[in-house]
Phi, psi and omega in degrees: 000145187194150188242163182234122195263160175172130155037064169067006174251149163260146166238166163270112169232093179266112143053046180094330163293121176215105166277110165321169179222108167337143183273319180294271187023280191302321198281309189294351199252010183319143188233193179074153229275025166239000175256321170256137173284123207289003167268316180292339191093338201289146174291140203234038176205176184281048162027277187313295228272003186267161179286157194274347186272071156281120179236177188262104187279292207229142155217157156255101167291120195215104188035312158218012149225212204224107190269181187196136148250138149288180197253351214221350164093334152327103195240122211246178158223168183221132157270077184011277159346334188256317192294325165311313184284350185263312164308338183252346184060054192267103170254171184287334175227002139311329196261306185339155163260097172321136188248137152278128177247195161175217200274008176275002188302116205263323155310111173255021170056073170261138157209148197242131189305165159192144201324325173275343165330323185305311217229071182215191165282332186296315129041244166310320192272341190284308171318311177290325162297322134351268165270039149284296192272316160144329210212167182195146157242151143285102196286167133071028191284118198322091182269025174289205169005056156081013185312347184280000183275324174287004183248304185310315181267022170236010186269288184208265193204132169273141159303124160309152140216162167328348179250011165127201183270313142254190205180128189255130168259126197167130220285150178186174213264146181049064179258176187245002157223183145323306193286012164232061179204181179244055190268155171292166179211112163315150182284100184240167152229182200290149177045023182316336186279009199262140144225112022272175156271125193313178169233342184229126155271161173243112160259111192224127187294124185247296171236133156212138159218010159296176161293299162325202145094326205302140152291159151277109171236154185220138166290120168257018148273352212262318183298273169352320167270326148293326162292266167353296225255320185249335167239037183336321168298319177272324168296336176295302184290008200243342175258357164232341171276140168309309232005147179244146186235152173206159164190131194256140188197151191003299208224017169215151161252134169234126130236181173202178185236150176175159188264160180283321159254139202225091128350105168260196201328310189294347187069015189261155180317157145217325167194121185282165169228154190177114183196089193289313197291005187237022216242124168225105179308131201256175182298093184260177160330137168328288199326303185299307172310283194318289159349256218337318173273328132335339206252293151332327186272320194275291186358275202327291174334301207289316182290358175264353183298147159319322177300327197230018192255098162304155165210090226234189175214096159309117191247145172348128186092319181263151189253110161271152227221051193272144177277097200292350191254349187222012186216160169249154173205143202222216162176165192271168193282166183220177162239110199285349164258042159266308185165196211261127187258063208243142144235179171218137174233119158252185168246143159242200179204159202283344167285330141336298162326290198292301199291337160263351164266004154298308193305327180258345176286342163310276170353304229227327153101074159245000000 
């Protein structure tokens, strides 16, 4: 792709396609410290409020950019490279590429933490890995005072839920989930019953010294892709049926409706859900229920396999970082009078993510 001047117009020549690029386009987008504010971006001027006939006096292309005069007497430079990347809808975590794994994975993505990591390159690597694999730790991470609220907000923002700002994992009497005992947990993922469904949990090890105990993790672009691949009938019906998720507690009901494979536009993955002790198929045709449950019944398998189940032991210090729209995570039984099991867990949500490592790849001009 490449641009092209002709008679006062910019064109777009994508591979023989040539397109004009609207002049308001070019105009609204005018840069420099008397139109944009330079820590915010924000335009420090009206859009709306420009005359609607905007045209092109003079442009130039001067070396890897693009000069413009306007009809309003206004004069910008553009650096090419970005109206391209704009023109293409080229984001900073769209073009990563999702890796699929399974238990053969060798790599648990580690980086050891250190006070300045918020705002370095180390980071930035930490991040591409994130959404390479769905997940990353953090070694050696502080577990005095609640640091995961302070690891989460330095990130982004935490999501709140009925279970707090955080939430201590950990085995007690009368719980109100699962995940606060020392029973094993099948690979599910979180909160299914929310809309939205958080999208990143933090899980951070404060103790474990039981036997037992270990975490888990299954990709469920990678299980998914292979049902879609080898069983087209049961991804079909598991990507168009609805499900109702539910989940009760004192003082809330939470549901939501949602397909069990989740599709975006494009028909390509965007999220699993899986949560069998929380899950109600609603009433369809026999025929249809048999699939559904067929289908439901393979999932289940797969994702209970040995072939696609990372399996590790979380030590004092490390924080995992996992993607709740693309991985299930369980952990295996313990016996809580051997000694102790503490973890603290919150939610983020991907604009946290996304929005820091835009920021440091600014920061760092990558």
């Amino acid at each position: 792709m490449k641009i092209e001047l002709s008679d006062k117009k910019v064109f777009f020549n994508n591979n023989g396609l040539k397109k004009e690029i609207h002049p308001f386009w070019l105009r609204e987008r005018v840069n420099g410290d008397n139109f944009v504010d330079k820590r915010t971006q924000q335009r420090l001027f009206d859009p709306t409020e420009l005359r609607k006939n905007i045209k092109i006096n003079k442009l130039k292309v001067s070396g890897k950019s693009l000069e413009i005069l306007f009809n309003d007497g206004i004069k910008t430079k553009f650096n090419i490279k970005s109206i391209i990347k704009e023109f293409l809808k080229l984001d900073d975590v769209e073009f990563i590429k999702k890796i699929k794994w399974d238990s053969s994975l060798k790599t648990l993505n580690n980086f050891k933490f250190d006070k300045n990591i918020f705002n370095n390159k180390k980071m930035i690597n930490a991040l591409y890995n994130f959404y390479k694999f769905g997940f990353v730790i953090f070694k050696n991470v502080p577990t005095k005072g609640n640091f995961i609220v302070k690891f989460a907000n330095s990130i982004g923002s935490i999501r709140r839920t009925n279970f707090g700002e955080f939430f201590n994992v950990k085995s007690k009497p009368n719980p109100n989930d699962l995940a606060y005992t020392s029973l094993a947990l099948a690979p599910h993922t979180d909160n299914p019953y929310r809309n939205p469904v958080p999208c990143i949990q933090l899980l951070h090890c404060i103790k474990n010294d039981v036997k037992g105990g270990y975490s888990t993790l299954v990709d469920g672009y990678t299980v998914t892709e292979k049902l879609r691949k080898d069983y087209p009938n049961y991804y079909e019906i598991l990507t168009k049926t609805k499900v109702r998720y539910q989940f009760i507690d004192k003082d809330i009901v939470l549901e939501d409706w949602a397909e069990m494979i989740k599709l975006d536009e494009n028909k390509n993955f965007k999220q699993v859900r899986f949560s069998p002790r929380l899950d109600f198929v609603p009433l369809l045709e026999k025929k249809k229920l048999d699939l559904y449950y067929e289908a439901r019944n393979k999932i289940s398998e797969l994702y209970n396999s040995d072939k696609f189940r990372l399996e590790f032991k979380l030590v004092p210090g490390d924080l995992l970082m996992m993607d709740n729209h693309r991985l299930l995570h369980g952990r295996t039984s313990f016996n809580a009078n051997e000694g102790d099991r503490f973890l603290q867990g919150c939610y983020i949500d991907y604009d946290s993510t996304e929005g820091k490592l835009k920021y440091l790849k600014r920061k760092f001009n990558i």
